[in-house]
C-alpha positions in Angstrom: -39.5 18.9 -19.7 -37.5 21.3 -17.3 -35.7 17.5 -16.0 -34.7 17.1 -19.5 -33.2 20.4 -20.2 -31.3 20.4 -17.2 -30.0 17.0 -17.9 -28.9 18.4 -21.3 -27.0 21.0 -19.5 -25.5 18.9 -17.4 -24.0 16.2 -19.8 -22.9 19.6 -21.8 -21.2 21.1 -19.0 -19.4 17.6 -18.5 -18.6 16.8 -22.2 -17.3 20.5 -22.0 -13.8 19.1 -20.0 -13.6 16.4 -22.6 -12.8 18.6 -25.4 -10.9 15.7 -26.9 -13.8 13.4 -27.6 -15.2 12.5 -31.4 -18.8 14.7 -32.0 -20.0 11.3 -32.0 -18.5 9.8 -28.9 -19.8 13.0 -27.1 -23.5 12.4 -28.1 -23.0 8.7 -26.9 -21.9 9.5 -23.7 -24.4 12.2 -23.5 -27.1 9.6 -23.7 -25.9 7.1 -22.1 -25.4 9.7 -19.2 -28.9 10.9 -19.7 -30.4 7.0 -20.0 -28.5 6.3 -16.3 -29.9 9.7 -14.6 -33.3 9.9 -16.3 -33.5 6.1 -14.8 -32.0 7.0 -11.4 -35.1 10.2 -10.9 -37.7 8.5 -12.4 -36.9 5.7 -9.9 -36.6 8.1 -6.9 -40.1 9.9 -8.1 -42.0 6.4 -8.6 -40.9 5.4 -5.3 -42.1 8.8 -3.7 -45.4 8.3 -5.6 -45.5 5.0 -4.1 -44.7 5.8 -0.3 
């Protein structure tokens, strides 16, 4: 759960520069940012697991 909130703080500190994005554009990007990281660890944890 702590991966999670600091992915949230992430894509909010990010979002924070592009002030001129639509509320709903922001939440897009926020998880599609979130889908692409949350991929990227839980591939670099399974493979540590694995080795």
């Amino acid at each position: 759960m702590h991966l999670w909130h600091w992915l949230n703080w992430l894509t909010n500190r990010l979002l924070s520069n592009f002030s001129h994005i639509t509320p709903s554009a922001e939440k897009q990007v926020a998880l599609f940012l979130q889908y692409l990281i949350g991929n990227r660890v839980l591939a670099i944890m399974f493979k540590i697991l694995i080795e």
